[in-house]
Every structure is written in structure tokens, then in C-alpha cells.
N, C-alpha and C positions, 0 to 999 in steps of 0.2 A: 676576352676583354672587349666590350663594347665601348668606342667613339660614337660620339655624333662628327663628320664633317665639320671642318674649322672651327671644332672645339681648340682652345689654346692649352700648350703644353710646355715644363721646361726646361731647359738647355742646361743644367747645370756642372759645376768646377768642384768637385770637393777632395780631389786626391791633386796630384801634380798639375802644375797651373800651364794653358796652352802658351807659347809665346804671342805679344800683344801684335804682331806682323799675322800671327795664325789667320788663313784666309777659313777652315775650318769650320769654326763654328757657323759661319754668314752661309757657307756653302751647304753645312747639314740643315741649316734654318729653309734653304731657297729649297733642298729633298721633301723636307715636309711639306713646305707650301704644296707639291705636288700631290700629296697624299688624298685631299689634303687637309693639312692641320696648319693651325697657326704658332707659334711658337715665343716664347719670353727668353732670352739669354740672359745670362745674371753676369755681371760682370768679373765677378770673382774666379769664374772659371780661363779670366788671365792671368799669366804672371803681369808681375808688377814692370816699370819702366826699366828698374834695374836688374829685369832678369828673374825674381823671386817669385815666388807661389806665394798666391796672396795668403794673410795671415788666418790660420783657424777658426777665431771667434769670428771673421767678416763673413767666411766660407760656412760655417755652423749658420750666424744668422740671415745670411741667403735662403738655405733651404731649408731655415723656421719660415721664412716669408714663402716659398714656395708653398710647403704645407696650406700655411693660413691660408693662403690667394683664394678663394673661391673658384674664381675663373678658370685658374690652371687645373686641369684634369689628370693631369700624370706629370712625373720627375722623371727625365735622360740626364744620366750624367755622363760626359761624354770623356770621362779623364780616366788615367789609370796613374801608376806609379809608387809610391809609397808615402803620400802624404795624410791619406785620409783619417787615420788613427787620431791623428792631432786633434780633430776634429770632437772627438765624442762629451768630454766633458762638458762641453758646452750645448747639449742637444739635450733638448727635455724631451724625453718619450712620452711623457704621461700626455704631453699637450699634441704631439702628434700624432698619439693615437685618434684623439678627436676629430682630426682631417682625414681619413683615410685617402690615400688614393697609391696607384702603382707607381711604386720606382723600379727604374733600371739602371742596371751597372754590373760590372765585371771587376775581374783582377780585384785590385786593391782594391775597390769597392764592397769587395767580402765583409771588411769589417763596420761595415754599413748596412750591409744586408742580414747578416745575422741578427743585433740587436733589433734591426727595425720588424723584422719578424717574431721575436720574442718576446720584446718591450713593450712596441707598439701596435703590434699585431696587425701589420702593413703587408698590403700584397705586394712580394718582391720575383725580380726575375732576374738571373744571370744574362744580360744581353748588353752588349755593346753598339749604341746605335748607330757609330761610323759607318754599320757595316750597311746599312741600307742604302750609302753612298756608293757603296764596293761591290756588292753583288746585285747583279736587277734579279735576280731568283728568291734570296730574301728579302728587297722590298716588296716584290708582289705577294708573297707569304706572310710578310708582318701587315700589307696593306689588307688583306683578305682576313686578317685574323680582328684586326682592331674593329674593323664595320663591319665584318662578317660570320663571327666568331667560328672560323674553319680554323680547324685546331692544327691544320698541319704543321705550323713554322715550330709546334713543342712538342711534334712525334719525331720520335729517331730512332736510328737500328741501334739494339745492342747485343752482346754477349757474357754469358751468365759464365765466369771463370770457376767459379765456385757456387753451389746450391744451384734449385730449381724454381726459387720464386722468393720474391720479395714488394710488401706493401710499406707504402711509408711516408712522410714527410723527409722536405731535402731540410739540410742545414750544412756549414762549409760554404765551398767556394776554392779560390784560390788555395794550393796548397799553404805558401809560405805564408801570403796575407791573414790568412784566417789562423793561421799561429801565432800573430801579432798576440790575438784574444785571451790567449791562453793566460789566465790568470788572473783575470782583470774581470769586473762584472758584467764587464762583454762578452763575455764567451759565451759560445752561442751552448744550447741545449741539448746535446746530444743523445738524450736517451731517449729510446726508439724511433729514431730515426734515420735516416739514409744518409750517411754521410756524401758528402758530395768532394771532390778533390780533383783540379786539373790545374796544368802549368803551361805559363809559355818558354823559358829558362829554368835552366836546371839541370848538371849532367845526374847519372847515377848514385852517386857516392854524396852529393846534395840530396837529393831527394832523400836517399833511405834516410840521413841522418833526420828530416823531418818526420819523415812514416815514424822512425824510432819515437820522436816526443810525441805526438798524437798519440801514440801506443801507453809512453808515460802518463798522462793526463786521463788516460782512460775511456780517452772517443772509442775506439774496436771495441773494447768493454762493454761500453753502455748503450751505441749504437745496433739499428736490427741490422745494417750491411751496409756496403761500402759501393758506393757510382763512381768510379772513373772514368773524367773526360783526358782530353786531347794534352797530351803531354806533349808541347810542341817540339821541342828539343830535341827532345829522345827520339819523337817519330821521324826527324829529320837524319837523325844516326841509325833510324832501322832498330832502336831499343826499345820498342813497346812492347815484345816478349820478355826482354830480361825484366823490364817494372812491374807486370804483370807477375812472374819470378816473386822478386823484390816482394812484392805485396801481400803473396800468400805467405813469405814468411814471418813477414816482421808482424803481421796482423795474426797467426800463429795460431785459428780456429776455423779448423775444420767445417767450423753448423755456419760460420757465417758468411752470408751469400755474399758474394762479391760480382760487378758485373764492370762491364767497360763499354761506351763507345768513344767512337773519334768526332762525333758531330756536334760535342759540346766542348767548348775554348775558346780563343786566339782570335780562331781564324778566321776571313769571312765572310767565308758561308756556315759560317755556326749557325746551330737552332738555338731556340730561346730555352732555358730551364724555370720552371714554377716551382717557386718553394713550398708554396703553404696550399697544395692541392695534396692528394693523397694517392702519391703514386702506385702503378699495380703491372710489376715486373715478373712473366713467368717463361720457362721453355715450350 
């Protein structure tokens, strides 16, 4: 992805609202200036006086306004949590396809990032841009990537648990959040593509019961293989062998590649993930 230098960029709230004391956003605005880039904060991305997350249609027509802006070059949404869903009714793809440009977001932001790649045919990344606050390793990899287009901050190591190669488009996200979809004409498109699955919560006997519904739904089915990132939880218990386990059985096919790394999630020093690039995964 190319920037120009103080091109403006923006800040936006569309899952759980920051509280209106959050020094946060003012502080990731003063990171970019660094970068640097200029930045639009939308206001929505606070809770309300009393504490609430602003309401959906305000938070939908922010980032219809982002879209439109000319000026603004790319969307950060800097929230996570479980409000974003609320959200989708009110978002016309047809009209934001028109504005292309990159969003990012993570977690709960899954269910944002699916349709806007399916809908609207938006280039999406799984990134959380707090973290360019948190690690100076990823801001000089995201700053090198945006003017530079050195690809490193979206190379990562992995491991092939199953098969020897695998090409494809991503789609998923969060485990739980991208389960919201299921059922609803959000859900993202799974056929032939890499499902994509990481958590930050979650013990074991959560998770399977999720692997189980995706299983239901018929994502393993219809998808060419499966990426797992960084299951925070579990790696903090030392269970990344038992979900790795866990995975081969409930997904229950042999031909389908399945791979893992830890460098996609949470945390962060996470790398960035590209949805709508055409991955190409071998031993």
C-alpha cells in the first residue's frame, strides 16, 4: 500500500465505544503525525456521557462519511469488542464500493471486514492500529510498508499441520465474531478460500464448540484450507498443541491443508493480514 506523506487518514469507533476521558485516540493521532500522516477522528468512536457506545446508525453514518471524504485515504478503526454487528443494516455497500480505499480492524471488526470485501470489494487488513503505539518494530514495518511498499510488516512464519501447500484468498477473522455472520447475508464467502480464525479468549471446550458450528455451516466444506492465528488464551495455558488437536478433528478432512502461525492476533507485535491478495502457502 502506498501513502503520499500527510495524506489524511481515519480514526474511526465502530465496535465498542472508547470512554470520553480515553486519552487514546489524541495519543494514536500525535503516532501518526510521526509517520507522517494526518489524521480525522470521528467522534463516534466515544462512548456517550453516560457511559454508552454511541448508537449504530451515528457509528454506520460516520464511516459512510469516511468512505465519501475524498481527502481521507484509508479507515483505522481503533475499537474492538462486540458492538460492531449493530452496525451493518445501515451501511450501503453498493455506495461504498464507489470510494474504494483500505480499512483496518481486528477482533469484532471481522464482521466488517468480511462483507466489505465481498460487497464492496474493499481492500481489508486484519490490523489493529494501537499497536503502532506499542511496538516501535511494527511502527517502523507499517511506516516502511505504507511509503515504501516493503512487504515485510504481511510476511510471517508458519506451519503447515496438515497438507503441503495452499493458494487462496483470506476470509473470517475473529473466531467468535465472524460467527456473528453466520446466517445473515453477511456472511462472508467461503468457498475457496483460506479461512482465516484467531482469538484472544477462549478456553478449549469454547472454542471446539465454535470449530463445531463453522463445521455446521459448512465453512471446512467449502473452504480450500484453514490459517490459524494466535489463540491468546490457549498460548498463555501452553494449549496451542491441544487446538491444533482440536482442529484436525472437528474439521475431520484429511486433503485439507491446515496451517498455523502465532504472528497473527491480539498481540502487539502482530503482522498485518491482506484479505483480498492471493495467498501462496508451501513446505
Amino acid at each position: 500500500m502506498i501513502l503520499h506523506p500527510n495524506s489524511t487518514v481515519a480514526l474511526i469507533g465502530c465496535s465498542n465505544g472508547v470512554s470520553i476521558k480515553s486519552s487514546v485516540p489524541a495519543q494514536l493521532g500525535h503516532t501518526f503525525s510521526t509517520l507522517p500522516l494526518k489524521t480525522k477522528i470521528y467522534s463516534s468512536l466515544y462512548c456517550t456521557t453516560d457511559g454508552k457506545t454511541a448508537d449504530p446508525q451515528l457509528r454506520a453514518a460516520h464511516l459512510m462519511d469516511a468512505f465519501r471524504t475524498p481527502e481521507i485515504k484509508a479507515i483505522f478503526d481503533i475499537t474492538g469488542g462486540d458492538a460492531a454487528n449493530a452496525m451493518l443494516p445501515y451501511l450501503d455497500f453498493s455506495e461504498i464500493a464507489q470510494h474504494p480505499k483500505p480499512f483496518f480492524g481486528y477482533s469484532d471488526l471481522s464482521v466488517l471486514l468480511n462483507p466489505l470485501q465481498d460487497l464492496a470489494h474493499i481492500p481489508v487488513y486484519y490490523f489493529q492500529a494501537r499497536f503502532l503505539m506499542d511496538s516501535k518494530t511494527i511502527y517502523s514495518l507499517f511506516q516502511k510498508w505504507i511509503f515504501q511498499e516493503d512487504p515485510s510488516l504481511l510476511q510471517w512464519n508458519y506451519t503447515f499441520l496438515q497438507g503441503t501447500h495452499l493458494d487462496g484468498a483470506i476470509c473470517g477473522g475473529n473466531i467468535r465474531c465472524t460467527l456473528k455472520l453466520a446466517g445473515t447475508p453477511w456472511q462472508p464467502n467461503f468457498t475457496d478460500r483460506i479461512l482465516f480464525l484467531e482469538s484472544y479468549s477462549g478456553n478449549l471446550s469454547r472454542i471446539e464448540t465454535m470449530l463445531y458450528q463453522y463445521r455446521h455451516i459448512g465453512a471446512f466444506r467449502q473452504c480450500k484450507g484453514i490459517l490459524l492465528g494466535n489463540f491468546s488464551e490457549l498460548a498463555a495455558f501452553g494449549q496451542l498443541p491441544n487446538l491444533y488437536a482440536l482442529v484436525l478433528t472437528v474439521a475431520d478432512n484429511p486433503k485439507l491443508p491446515i496451517i498455523y502461525t502465532t504472528q497473527l492476533g491480539h498481540q502487539p507485535n502482530a503482522k498485518i493480514l491482506s484479505y483480498q491478495i492471493t495467498h501462496h502457502f508451501s513446505i
